[in-house]
N, C-alpha and C positions, 0 to 999 in steps of 0.2 A: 045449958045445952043437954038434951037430954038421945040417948042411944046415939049410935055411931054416926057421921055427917053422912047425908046425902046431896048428889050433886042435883039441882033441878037443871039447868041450863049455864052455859058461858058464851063468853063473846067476844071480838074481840074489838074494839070503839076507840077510835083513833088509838093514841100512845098509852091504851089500859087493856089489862084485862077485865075483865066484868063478870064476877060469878055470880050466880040467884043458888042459895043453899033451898032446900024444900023446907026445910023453917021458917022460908021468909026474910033469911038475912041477906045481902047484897053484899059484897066485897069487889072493891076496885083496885089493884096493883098496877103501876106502871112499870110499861115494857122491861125500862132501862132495870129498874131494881129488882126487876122478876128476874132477868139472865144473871147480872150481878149476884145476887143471891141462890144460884144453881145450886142444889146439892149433890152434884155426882162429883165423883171422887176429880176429874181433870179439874173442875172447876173449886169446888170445896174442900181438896185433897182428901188424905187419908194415912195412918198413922197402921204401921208395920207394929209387931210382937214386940218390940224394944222402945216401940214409942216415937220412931223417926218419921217426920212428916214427908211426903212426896204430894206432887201437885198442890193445886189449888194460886195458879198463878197464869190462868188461861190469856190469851193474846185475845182482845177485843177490838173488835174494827166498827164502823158506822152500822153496818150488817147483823153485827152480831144483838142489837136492839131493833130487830124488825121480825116479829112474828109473823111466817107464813103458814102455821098452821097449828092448831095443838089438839089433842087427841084424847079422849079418858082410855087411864088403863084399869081394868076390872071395875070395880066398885070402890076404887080408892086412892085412885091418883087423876093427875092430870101430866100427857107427856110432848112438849112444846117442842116443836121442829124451826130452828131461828133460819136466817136467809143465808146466813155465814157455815150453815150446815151441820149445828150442833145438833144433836137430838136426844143426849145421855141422859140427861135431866130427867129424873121423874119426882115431880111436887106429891106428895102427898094431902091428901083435903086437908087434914090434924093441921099440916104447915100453914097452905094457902090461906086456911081463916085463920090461923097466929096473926096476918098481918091486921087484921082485923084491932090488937088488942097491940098494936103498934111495936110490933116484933121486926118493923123493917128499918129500924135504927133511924 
């Protein structure tokens, strides 16, 4: 991969995401493991000056795996609004195509 990702297009196709990079690569993520793997702090927590975790133990409902909308932020993220009303979430491209090279466990 050569200079920074760009986004050409996403979508969103039944229970996936669907990105087109302008390199030509395609990446598909499903719903369920795109919210699951949230990185804002309620959902992935986050670790105070001493080290002590807080969050990362969010209450998921049927809802919370239904994307009604996702949005680019600047030239370097993507930020998903789910039915359950999350919206903290901001994916960065660097992550989204990680799942590419089976970074989604």
């Amino acid at each position: 991969m050569q200079g920074p990702l760009a986004l050409e297009s996403f979508a969103i196709i039944g229970e996936e995401l669907a990105i087109r990079w302008k390199d030509g690569i395609e990446t598909y993520i499903r719903l369920e493991e795109l919210r699951r793997h949230c990185p804002c702090a309620v959902c992935a927590g986050e670790k105070d000056l001493l080290g002590h975790q807080y969050g990362g133990s969010p209450k998921l409902s049927p809802n919370s795996f239904v994307l009604k909308s996702c949005a680019p932020v600047g030239g370097y993220a993507l930020q998903p609004v789910w039915a359950d009303g999350h919206s903290s979430g901001i994916y960065s491209y660097e992550y989204l195509r990680s799942w590419d090279s089976g970074a989604e466990e």
